[in-house]
N, C-alpha and C positions, 0 to 999 in steps of 0.2 A: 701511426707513429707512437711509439713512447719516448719518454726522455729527446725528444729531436730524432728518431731514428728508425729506420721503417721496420715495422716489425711480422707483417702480412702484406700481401699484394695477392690481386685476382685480375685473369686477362680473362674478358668475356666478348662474347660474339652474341648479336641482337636478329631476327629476324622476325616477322610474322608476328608483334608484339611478345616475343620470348626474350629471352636473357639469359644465355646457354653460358654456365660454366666451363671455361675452357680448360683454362692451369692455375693452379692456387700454389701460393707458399708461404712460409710461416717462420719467423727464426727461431729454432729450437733454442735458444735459450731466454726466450720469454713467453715459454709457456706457461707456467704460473699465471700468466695475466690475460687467459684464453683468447690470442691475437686473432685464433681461425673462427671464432665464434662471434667475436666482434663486429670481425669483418663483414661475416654473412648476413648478421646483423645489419649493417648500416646499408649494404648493399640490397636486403630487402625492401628496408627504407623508401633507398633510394629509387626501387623500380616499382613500387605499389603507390609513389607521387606520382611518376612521371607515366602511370597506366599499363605497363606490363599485365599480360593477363597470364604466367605465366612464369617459374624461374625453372629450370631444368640444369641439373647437375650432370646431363652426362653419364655414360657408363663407366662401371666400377657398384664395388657393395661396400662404401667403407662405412664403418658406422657411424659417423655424424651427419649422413644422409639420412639415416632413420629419424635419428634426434630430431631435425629440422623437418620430419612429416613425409619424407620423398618417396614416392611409389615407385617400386621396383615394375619397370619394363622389358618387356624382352631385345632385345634385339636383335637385327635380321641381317645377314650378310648376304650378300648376291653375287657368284663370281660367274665369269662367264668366260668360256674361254672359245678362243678361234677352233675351226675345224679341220687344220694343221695337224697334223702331225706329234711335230713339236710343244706346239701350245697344247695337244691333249696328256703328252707326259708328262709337260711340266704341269700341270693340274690333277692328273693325278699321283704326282709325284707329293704336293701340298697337299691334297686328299688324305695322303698317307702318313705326312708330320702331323696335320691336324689329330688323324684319331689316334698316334701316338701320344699326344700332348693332351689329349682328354684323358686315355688310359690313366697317362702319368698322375694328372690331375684327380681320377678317382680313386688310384690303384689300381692294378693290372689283376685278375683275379686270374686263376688258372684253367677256368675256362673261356676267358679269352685266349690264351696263350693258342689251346686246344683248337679251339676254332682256327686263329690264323694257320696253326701247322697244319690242320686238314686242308686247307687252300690249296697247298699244293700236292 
C-alpha cells in the first residue's frame, strides 16, 4: 500500500515447497515508487522465512525476471488427442494455427511460403 491504497498485489499458488507466481498487478500510476519490485521483494522475504526452496515465476520473458536472477526454462506442451475422426481434424486443425502463429511470430520468410505451396 502507499498513502492507504493498494498499489501492487500477487496471487500465488504453493506446492512441493515452491511459490509459483500466478497473476501480479501494479497501479500504473505509482510507478515512480517501484510497487512490482517491492512486492517481489517482500514476498521473497516472506518465503525464504517460512522455507521455500524455491520461487518460480512461471512462463513469459518479461524483464524483471531476469533482474531477479530467474532462469529461463523451457516449457513442454502435451496434446493428445482421441482416435476419432473428428478429434484428429480438430488437432490438426491447431497444428495448423500453431505453426501459423510461429511463422507470424518469426516472420514468414519466402521459403516458407514455398514449401507450404509445394504441399499441394
Amino acid at each position: 500500500e502507499l498513502d492507504g491504497k493498494p498499489v501492487a498485489v500477487e496471487y500465488h499458488l504453493t506446492g512441493g515447497g515452491v511459490l509459483y507466481v500466478y497473476q501480479a498487478g501494479v497501479d500504473p500510476d505509482a510507478l515512480d515508487h517501484q510497487p512490482g519490485n517491492v512486492i517481489n521483494l517482500m514476498i521473497l522475504h516472506w518465503a525464504i522465512e517460512r522455507g521455500y526452496r524455491a520461487y518460480d515465476f512461471l512462463r513469459g520473458d518479461e524483464g524483471y525476471k531476469a533482474r531477479f536472477g530467474a532462469q529461463p526454462r523451457p516449457c513442454v506442451q502435451f496434446r493428445i488427442a482421441a482416435p476419432c475422426a473428428s478429434a484428429k481434424l480438430r488437432h490438426n486443425l491447431w497444428l495448423a494455427g500453431n505453426s501459423i502463429k510461429q511463422w507470424v511470430k518469426k516472420g514468414i520468410r519466402s521459403e516458407d511460403i514455398e514449401a507450404v505451396a509445394n504441399l499441394g
